[in-house]
SEDOZA-162724 format. One record per atom (N, C-alpha, C): residue in three letters; y negated, z negated, x negated; atom name. Coordinates in Angstrom, 1 decimal, m for minus. Layout:
SEDOZA-162724
+---------+--------+--------+--------+-------+
| residuo |      y |      z |      x | atomo |
+---------+--------+--------+--------+-------+
|     ALA |      Y |      Z |      X |    CA |
...
+---------+--------+--------+--------+-------+
This chain:
SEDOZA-162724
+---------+--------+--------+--------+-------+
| residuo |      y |      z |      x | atomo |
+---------+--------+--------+--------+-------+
|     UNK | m111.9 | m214.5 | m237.9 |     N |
|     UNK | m112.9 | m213.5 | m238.1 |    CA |
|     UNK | m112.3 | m212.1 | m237.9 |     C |
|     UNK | m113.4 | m211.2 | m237.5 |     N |
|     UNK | m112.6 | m209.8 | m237.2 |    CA |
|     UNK | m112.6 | m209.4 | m238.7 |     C |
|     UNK | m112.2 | m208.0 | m238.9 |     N |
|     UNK | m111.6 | m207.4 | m240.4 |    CA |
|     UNK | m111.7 | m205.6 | m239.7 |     C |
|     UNK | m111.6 | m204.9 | m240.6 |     N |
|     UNK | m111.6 | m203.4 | m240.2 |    CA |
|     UNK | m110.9 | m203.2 | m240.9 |     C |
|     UNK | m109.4 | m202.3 | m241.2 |     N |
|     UNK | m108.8 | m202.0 | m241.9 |    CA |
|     UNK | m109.0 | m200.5 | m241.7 |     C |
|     UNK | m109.3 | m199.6 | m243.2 |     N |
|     UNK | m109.9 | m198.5 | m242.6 |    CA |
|     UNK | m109.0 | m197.7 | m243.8 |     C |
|     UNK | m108.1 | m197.0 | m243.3 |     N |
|     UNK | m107.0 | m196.1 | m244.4 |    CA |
|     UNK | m107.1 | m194.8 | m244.3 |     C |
|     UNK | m107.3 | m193.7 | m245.3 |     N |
|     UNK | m107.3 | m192.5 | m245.6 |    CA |
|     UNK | m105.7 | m191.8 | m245.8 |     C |
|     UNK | m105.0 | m191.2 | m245.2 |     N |
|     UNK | m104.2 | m190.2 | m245.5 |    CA |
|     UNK | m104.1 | m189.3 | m246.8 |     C |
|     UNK | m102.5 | m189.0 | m247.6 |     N |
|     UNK | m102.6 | m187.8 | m248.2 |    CA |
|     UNK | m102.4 | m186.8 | m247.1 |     C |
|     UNK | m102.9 | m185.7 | m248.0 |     N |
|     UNK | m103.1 | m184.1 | m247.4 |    CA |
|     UNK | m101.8 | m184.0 | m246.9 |     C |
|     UNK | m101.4 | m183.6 | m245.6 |     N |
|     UNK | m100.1 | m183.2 | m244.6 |    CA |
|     UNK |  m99.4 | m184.0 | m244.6 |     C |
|     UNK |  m99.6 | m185.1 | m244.2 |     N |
|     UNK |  m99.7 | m186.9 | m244.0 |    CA |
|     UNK |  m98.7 | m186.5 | m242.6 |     C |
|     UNK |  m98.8 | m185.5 | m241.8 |     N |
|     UNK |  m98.0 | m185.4 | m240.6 |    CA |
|     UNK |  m96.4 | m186.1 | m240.5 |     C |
|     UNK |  m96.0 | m185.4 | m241.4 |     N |
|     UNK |  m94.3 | m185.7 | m241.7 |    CA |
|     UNK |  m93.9 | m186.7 | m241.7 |     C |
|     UNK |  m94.9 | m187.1 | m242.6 |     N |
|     UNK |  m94.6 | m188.9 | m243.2 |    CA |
|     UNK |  m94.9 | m189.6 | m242.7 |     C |
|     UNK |  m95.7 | m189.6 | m241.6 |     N |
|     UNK |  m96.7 | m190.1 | m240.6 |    CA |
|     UNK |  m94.9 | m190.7 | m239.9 |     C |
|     UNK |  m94.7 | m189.7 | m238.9 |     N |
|     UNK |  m93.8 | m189.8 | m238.1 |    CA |
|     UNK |  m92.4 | m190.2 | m238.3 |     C |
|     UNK |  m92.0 | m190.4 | m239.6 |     N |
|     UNK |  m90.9 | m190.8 | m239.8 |    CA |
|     UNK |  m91.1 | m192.4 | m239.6 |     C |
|     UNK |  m92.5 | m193.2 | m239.9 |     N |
|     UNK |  m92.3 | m194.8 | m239.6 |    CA |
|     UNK |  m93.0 | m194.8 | m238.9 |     C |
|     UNK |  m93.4 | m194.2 | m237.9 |     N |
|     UNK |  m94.7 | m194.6 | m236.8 |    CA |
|     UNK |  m94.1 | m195.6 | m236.2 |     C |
|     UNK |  m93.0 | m195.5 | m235.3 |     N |
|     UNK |  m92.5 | m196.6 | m234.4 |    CA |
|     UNK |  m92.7 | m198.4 | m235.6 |     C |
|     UNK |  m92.5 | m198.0 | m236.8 |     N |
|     UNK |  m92.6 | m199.6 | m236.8 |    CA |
|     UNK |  m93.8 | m199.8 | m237.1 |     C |
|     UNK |  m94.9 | m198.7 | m237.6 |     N |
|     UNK |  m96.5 | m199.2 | m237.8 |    CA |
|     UNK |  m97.1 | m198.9 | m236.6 |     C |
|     UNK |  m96.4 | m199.0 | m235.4 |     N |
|     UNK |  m96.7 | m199.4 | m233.9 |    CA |
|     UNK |  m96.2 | m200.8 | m233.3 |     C |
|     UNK |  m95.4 | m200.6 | m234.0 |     N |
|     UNK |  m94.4 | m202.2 | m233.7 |    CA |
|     UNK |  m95.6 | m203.1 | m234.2 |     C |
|     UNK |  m95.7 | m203.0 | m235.0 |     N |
|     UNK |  m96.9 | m204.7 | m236.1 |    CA |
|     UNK |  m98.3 | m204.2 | m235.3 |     C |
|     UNK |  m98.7 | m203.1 | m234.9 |     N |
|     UNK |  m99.8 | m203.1 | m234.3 |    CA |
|     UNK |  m99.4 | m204.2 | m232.7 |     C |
|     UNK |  m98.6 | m203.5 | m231.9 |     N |
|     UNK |  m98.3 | m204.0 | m230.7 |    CA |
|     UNK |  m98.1 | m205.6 | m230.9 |     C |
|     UNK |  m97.9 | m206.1 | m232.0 |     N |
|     UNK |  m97.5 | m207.7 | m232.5 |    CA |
|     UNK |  m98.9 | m207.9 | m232.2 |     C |
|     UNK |  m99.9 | m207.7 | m233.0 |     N |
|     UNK | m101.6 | m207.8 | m233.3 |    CA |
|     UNK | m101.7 | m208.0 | m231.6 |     C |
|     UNK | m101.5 | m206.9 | m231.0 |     N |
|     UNK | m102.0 | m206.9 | m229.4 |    CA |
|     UNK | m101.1 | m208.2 | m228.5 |     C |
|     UNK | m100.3 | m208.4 | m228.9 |     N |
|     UNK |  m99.2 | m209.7 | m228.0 |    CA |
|     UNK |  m99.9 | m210.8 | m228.8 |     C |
|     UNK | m100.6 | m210.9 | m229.5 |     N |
|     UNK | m101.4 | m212.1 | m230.2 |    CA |
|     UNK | m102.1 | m212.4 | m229.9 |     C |
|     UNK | m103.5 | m211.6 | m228.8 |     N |
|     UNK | m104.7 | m211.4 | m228.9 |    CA |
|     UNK | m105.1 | m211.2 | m230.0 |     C |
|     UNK | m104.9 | m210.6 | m230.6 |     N |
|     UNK | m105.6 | m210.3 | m232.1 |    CA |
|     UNK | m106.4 | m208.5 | m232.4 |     C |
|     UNK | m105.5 | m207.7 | m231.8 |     N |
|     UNK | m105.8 | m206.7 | m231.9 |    CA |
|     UNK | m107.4 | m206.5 | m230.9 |     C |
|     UNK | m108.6 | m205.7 | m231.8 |     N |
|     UNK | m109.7 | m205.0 | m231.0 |    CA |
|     UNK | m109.1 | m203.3 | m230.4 |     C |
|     UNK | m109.3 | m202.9 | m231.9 |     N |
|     UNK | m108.6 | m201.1 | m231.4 |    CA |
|     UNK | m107.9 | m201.1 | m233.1 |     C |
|     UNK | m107.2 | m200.2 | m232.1 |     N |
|     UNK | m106.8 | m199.2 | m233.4 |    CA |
|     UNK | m106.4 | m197.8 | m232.9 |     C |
|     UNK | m106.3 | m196.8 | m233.9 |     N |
|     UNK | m106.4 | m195.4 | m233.7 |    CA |
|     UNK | m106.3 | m195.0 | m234.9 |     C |
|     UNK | m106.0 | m193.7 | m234.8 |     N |
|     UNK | m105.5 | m192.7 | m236.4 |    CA |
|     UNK | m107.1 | m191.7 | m235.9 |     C |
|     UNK | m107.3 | m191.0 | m236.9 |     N |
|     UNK | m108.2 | m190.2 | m237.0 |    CA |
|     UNK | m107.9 | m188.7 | m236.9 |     C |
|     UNK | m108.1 | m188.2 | m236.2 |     N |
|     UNK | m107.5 | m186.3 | m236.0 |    CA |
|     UNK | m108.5 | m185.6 | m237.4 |     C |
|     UNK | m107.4 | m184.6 | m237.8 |     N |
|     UNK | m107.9 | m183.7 | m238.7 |    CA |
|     UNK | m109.0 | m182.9 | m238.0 |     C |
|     UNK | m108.9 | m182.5 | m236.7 |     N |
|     UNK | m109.7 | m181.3 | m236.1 |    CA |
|     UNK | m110.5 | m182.4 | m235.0 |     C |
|     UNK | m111.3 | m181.7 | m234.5 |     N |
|     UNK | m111.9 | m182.3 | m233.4 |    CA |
|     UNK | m111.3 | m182.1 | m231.6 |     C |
|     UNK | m110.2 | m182.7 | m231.9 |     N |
|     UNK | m109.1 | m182.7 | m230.8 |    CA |
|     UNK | m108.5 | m184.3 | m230.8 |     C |
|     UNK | m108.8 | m184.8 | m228.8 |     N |
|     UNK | m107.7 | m185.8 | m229.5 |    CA |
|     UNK | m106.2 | m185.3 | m229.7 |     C |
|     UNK | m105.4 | m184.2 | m229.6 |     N |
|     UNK | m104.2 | m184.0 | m229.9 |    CA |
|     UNK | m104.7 | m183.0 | m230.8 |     C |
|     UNK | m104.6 | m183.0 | m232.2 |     N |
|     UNK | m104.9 | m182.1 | m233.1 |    CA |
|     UNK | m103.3 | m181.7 | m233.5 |     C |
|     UNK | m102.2 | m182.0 | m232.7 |     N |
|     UNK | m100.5 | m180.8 | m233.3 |    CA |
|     UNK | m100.5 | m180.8 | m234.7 |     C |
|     UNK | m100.4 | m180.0 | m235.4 |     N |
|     UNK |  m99.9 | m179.7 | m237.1 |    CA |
|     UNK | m101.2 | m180.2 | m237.6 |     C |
|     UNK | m102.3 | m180.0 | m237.6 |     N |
|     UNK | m103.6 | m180.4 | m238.2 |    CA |
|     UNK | m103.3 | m181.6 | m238.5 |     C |
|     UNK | m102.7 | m182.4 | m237.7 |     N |
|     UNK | m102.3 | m183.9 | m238.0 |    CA |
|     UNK | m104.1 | m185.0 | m238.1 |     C |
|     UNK | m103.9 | m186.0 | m239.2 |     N |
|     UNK | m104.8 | m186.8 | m239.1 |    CA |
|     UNK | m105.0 | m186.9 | m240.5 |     C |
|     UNK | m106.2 | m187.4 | m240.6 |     N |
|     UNK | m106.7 | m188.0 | m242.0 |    CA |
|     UNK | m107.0 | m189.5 | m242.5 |     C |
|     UNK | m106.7 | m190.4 | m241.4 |     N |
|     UNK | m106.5 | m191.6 | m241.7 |    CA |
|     UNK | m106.8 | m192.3 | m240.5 |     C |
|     UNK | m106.8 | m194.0 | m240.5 |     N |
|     UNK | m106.6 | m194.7 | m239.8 |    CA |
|     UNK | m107.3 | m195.9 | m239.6 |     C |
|     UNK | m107.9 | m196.7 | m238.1 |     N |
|     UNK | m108.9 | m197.3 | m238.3 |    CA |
|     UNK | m108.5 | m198.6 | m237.2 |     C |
|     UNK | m108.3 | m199.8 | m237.9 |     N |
|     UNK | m107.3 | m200.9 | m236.8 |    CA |
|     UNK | m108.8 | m202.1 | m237.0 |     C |
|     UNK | m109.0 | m202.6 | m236.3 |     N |
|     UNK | m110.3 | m203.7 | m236.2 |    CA |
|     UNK | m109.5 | m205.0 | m235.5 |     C |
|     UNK | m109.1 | m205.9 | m236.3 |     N |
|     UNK | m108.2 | m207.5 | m235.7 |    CA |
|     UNK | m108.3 | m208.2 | m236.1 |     C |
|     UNK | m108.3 | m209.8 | m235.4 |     N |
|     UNK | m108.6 | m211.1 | m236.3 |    CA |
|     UNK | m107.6 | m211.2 | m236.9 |     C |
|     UNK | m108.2 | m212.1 | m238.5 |     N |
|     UNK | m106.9 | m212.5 | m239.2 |    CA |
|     UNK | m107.7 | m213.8 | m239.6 |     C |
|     UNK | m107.7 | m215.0 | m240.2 |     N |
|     UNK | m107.9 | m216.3 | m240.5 |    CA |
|     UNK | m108.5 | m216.2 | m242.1 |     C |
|     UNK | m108.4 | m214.7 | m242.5 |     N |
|     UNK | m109.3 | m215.0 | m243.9 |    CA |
|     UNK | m108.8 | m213.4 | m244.5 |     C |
|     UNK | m110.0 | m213.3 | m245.4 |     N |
|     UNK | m110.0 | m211.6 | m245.6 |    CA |
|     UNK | m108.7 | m211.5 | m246.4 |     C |
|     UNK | m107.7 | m212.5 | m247.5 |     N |
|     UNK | m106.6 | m212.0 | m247.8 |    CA |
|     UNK | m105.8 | m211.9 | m246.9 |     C |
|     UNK | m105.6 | m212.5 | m245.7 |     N |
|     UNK | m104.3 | m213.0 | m244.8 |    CA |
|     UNK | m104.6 | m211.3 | m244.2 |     C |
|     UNK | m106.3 | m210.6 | m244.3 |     N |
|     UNK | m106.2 | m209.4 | m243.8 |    CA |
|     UNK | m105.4 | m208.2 | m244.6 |     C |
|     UNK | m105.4 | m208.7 | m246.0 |     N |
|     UNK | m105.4 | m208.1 | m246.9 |    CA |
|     UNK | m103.9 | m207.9 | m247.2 |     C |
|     UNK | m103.5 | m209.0 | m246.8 |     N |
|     UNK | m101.6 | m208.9 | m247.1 |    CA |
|     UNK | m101.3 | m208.6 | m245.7 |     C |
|     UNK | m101.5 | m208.2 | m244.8 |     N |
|     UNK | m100.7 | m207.5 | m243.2 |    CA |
|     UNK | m101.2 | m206.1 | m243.5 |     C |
|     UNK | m102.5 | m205.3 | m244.2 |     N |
|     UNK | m102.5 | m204.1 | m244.5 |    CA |
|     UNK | m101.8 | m203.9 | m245.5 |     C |
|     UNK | m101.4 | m204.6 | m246.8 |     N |
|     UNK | m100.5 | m203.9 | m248.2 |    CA |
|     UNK |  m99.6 | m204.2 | m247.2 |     C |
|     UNK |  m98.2 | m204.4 | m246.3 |     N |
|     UNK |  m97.3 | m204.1 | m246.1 |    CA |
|     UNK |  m97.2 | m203.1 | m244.9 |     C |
|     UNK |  m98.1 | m202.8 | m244.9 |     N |
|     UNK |  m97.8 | m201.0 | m243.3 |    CA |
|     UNK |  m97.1 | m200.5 | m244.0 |     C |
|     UNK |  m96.3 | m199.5 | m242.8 |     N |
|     UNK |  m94.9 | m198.9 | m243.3 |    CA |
|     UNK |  m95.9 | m197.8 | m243.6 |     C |
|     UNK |  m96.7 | m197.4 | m243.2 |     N |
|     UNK |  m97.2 | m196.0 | m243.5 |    CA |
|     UNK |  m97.5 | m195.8 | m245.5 |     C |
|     UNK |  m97.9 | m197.4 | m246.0 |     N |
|     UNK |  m97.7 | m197.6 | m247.4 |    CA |
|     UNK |  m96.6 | m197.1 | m248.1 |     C |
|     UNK |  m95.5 | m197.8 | m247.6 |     N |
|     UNK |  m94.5 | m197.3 | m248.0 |    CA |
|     UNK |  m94.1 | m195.5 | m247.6 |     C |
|     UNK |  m94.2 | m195.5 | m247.2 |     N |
|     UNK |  m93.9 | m194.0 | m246.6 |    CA |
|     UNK |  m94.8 | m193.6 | m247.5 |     C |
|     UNK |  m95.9 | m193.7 | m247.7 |     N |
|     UNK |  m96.8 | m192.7 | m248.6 |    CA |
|     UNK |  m97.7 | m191.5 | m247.9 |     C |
|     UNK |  m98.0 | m192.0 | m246.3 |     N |
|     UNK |  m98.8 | m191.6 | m245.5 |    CA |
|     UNK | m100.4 | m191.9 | m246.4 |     C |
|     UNK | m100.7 | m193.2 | m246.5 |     N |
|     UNK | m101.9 | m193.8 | m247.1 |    CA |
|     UNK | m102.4 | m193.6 | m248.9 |     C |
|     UNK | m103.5 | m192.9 | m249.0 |     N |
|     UNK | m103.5 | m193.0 | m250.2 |    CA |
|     UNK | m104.5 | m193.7 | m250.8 |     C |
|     UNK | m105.1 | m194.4 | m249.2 |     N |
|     UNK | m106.5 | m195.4 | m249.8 |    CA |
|     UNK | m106.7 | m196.7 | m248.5 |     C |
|     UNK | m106.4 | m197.6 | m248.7 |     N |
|     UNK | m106.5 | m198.5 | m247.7 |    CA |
|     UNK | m107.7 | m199.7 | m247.9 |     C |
|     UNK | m108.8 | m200.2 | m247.2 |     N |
|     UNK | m110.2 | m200.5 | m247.5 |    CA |
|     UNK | m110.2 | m201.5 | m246.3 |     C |
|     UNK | m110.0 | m203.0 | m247.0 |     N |
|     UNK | m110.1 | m203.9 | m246.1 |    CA |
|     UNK | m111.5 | m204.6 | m245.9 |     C |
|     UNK | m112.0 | m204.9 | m245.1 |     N |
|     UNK | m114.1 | m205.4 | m244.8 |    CA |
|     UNK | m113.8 | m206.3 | m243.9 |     C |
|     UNK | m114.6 | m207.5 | m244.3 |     N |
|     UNK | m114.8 | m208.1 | m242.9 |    CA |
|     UNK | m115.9 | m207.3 | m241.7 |     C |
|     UNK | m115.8 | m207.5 | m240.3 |     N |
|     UNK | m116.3 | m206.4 | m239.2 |    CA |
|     UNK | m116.9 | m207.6 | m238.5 |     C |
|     UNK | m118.1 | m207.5 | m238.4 |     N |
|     UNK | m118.5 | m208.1 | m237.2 |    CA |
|     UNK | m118.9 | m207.4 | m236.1 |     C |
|     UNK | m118.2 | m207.8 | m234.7 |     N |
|     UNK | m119.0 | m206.7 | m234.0 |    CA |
|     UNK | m120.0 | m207.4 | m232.8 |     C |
|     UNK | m120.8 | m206.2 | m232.6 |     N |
|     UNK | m122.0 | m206.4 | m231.8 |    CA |
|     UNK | m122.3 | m206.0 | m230.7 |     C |
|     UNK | m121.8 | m205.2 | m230.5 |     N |
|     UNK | m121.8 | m204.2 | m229.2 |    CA |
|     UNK | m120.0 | m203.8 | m229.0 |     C |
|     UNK | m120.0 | m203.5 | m227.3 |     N |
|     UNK | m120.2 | m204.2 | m226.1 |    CA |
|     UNK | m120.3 | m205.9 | m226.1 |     C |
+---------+--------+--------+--------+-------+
């Protein structure tokens, strides 16, 4: 089943963002060599896709997982957790309909 994992940022989330992106790109890119990944994307503060210093306010990854915890334990370990990028992470099952 698909899942939405949908995470909110602390305020100037930039810094902290960038110090573990490469490895909360790495477990995405895993999702995508799996067929598992739909999308994912970070959310711009401004209405830019390159918003620079404005940075982002959170983040929005849509992938199969085999049951809502197995969704639930691959979002509690993002590096962005640890880093302290995330200050709200909200896992749902997603069904989608369109395309």
């Amino acid at each position: 089943m698909l899942y939405a994992i949908i995470s909110e940022d602390v305020e100037n989330s930039l810094p902290l963002r960038m110090t573990v992106r490469a490895a909360h790109l790495d477990r995405l890119q895993q999702l995508k060599d799996d067929g598992r990944l739909i999308l994912a994307g970070p959310c711009p503060a401004v209405d830019s896709n390159d918003p620079g210093e404005a940075g982002f306010t959170g983040s929005l990854i849509v992938a199969e997982f085999a049951s809502l915890e197995a969704a639930q334990a691959w979002a509690d370990i993002d590096p962005y957790i640890d880093a302290g990028v995330y200050r709200q992470v909200t896992v749902k099952p997603f069904k989608k309909v369109l395309p």
